[in-house]
N, C-alpha and C positions, 0 to 999 in steps of 0.2 A: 257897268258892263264888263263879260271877261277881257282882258288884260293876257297878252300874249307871254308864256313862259321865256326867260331868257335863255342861251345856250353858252355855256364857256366849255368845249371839246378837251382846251390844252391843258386845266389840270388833270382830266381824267386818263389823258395820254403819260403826261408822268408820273402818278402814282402807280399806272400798271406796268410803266418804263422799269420802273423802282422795283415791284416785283420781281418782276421776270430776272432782273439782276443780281435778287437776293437769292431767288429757289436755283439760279445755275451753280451758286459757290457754295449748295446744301447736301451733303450726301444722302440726306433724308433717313426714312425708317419707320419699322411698320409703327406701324400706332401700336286754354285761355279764348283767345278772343275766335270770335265767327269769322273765317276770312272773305272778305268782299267778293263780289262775281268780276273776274276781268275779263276785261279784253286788251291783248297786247298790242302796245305801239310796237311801232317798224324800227329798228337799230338801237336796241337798249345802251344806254351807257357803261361799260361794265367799271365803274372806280374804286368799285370796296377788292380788296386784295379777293383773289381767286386762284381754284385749288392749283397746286405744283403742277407744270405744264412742263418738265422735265424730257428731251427728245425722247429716252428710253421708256417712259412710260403714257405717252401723247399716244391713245387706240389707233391703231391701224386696221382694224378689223371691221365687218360692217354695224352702223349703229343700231341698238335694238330696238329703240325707241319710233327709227323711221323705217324699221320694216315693211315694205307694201308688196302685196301677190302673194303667190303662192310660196306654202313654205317646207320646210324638210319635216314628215310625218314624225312623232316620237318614236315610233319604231325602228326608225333608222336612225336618231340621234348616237352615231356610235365616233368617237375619235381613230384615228388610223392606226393608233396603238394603245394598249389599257382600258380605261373604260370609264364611264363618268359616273358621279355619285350621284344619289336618289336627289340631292338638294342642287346639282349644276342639269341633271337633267330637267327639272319642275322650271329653271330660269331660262333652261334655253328651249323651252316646248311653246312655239308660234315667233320664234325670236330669228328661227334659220331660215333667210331665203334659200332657193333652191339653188343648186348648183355652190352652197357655200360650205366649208369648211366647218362645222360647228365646232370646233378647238377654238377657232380664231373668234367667232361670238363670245365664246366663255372668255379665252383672255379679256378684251374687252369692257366686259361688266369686271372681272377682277383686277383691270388696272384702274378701272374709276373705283373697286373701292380702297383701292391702296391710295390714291388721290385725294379721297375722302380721310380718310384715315391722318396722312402729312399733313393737311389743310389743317382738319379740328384741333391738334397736338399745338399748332401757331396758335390761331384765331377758330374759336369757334363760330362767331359770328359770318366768316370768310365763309367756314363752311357752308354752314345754313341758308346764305346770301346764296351759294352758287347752286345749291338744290332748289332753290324761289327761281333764280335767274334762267334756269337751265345749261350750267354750264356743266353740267353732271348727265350725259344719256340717259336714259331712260332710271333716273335716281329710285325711283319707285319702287323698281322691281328688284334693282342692283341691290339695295339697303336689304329689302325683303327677303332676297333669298340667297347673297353672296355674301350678306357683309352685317347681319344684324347686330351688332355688336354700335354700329350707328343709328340705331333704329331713334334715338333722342333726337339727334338730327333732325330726322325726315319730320317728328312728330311738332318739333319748334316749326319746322319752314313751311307747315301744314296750317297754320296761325297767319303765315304772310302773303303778301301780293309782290308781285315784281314793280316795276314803273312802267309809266305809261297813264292810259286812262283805266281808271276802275269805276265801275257803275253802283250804284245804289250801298256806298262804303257803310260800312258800321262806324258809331259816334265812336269818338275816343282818341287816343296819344297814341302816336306811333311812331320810331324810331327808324330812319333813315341807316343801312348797312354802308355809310360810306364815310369816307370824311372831304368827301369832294365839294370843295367851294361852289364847286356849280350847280348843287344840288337845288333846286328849286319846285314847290308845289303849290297846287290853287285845290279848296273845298268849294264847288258851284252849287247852287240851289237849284231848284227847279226852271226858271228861269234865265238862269244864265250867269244868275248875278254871283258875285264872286262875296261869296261867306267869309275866306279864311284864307290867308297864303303866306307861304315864308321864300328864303330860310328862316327858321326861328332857334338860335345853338341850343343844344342838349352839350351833356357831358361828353369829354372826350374830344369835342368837337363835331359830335354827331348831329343832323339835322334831326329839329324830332316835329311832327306835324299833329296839331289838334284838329279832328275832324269834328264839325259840329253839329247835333241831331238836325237832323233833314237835310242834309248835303245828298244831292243825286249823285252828281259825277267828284273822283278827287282825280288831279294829275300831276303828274307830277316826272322832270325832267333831271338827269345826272343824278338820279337817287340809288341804284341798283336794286333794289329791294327793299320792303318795308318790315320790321313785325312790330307788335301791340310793344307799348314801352312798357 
């Protein structure tokens, strides 16, 4: 029968403790496989390092990604001085709600990719991890048309799932983006019955998960993200 996943919260609270402590004392500077069908569980754990969260470059502006209603026509996409170039106006055409600043949308997408940027230069995996996670706005469109110079990036985290439950996973080894002990995951069959589950160490100390042919559902708990190992 399934077996309930375990939860240990407090390593994941101090590896990102540890972060955050590391990118304040940083000045910074500029820089395969089929992915499963998800569905996202509710409060992902975030333990794998994530991008620089730095006050001065944390967006203030509205996010692109959850634009809803009406928005600012291309035609009027104009800033209150200068003028945007053909590749920031293509990012920010359906990105402006009404009534907003489109300066401030562009900052936005250009401080997520200078975010992106800090992260990859650490850990590329961080990075990749927070593009799968969602710790990156509207990553998609930011990469595409502000910052293609990551375009490897999006193309790895396009291979992954987040955590949570995923349906109908593809067979195979897959690599947990974290190194959090509490990482934990179950492969179930059709029935319910539990196939497969760890932790099981990879290198590094990473969890790495074999998914095994006919698995319906995989989940898996304190993973941050997955990609093919």
């Amino acid at each position: 029968m399934r077996r309930p996943l375990h939860r240990r919260p407090a390593a994941a609270a101090a590896v990102l403790a540890a972060l955050l402590a590391l990118t304040a004392c940083s000045s910074g500077g500029e820089g395969g496989a089929e992915p499963p069908r998800e569905s996202k569980a509710a409060g992902p754990t975030r333990s794998a390092a994530v991008p620089d969260r730095q006050a001065e470059t944390v967006p203030t502006g509205p996010t692109p990604s959850a634009t809803k209603g009406p928005t600012v026509p291309d035609s009027e996409l104009k800033p209150v001085t200068g003028s945007f170039t053909a590749t920031e106006r293509k990012y920010l055409s359906g990105r402006v709600p009404e009534n907003t600043d489109p300066a401030a949308v562009l900052q936005t997408g250009q401080e997520s990719c200078q975010r992106l940027s800090r992260t990859a230069k650490r850990d590329k995996d961080a990075a990749v991890g927070a593009i799968i996670a969602g710790d990156i706005p509207d990553a998609e469109g930011v990469i595409t048309h502000l910052c293609t110079d990551q375009m490897p990036l999006l193309t790895t985290a396009r291979t992954g799932f987040g955590e949570g439950t995923v349906t109908a996973p593809k067979a195979g080894t897959y690599r947990a983006l974290t190194t959090n002990p509490a990482c934990a995951w179950q492969a179930l069959g059709a029935d319910g019955k539990v196939l497969a589950e760890g932790p099981a160490p990879g290198s590094a100390g990473n969890v790495r998960a074999n998914v095994p042919a006919g698995a319906r559902e995989f989940t898996s708990s304190g993973c941050y993200a997955w990609l093919p190992a």
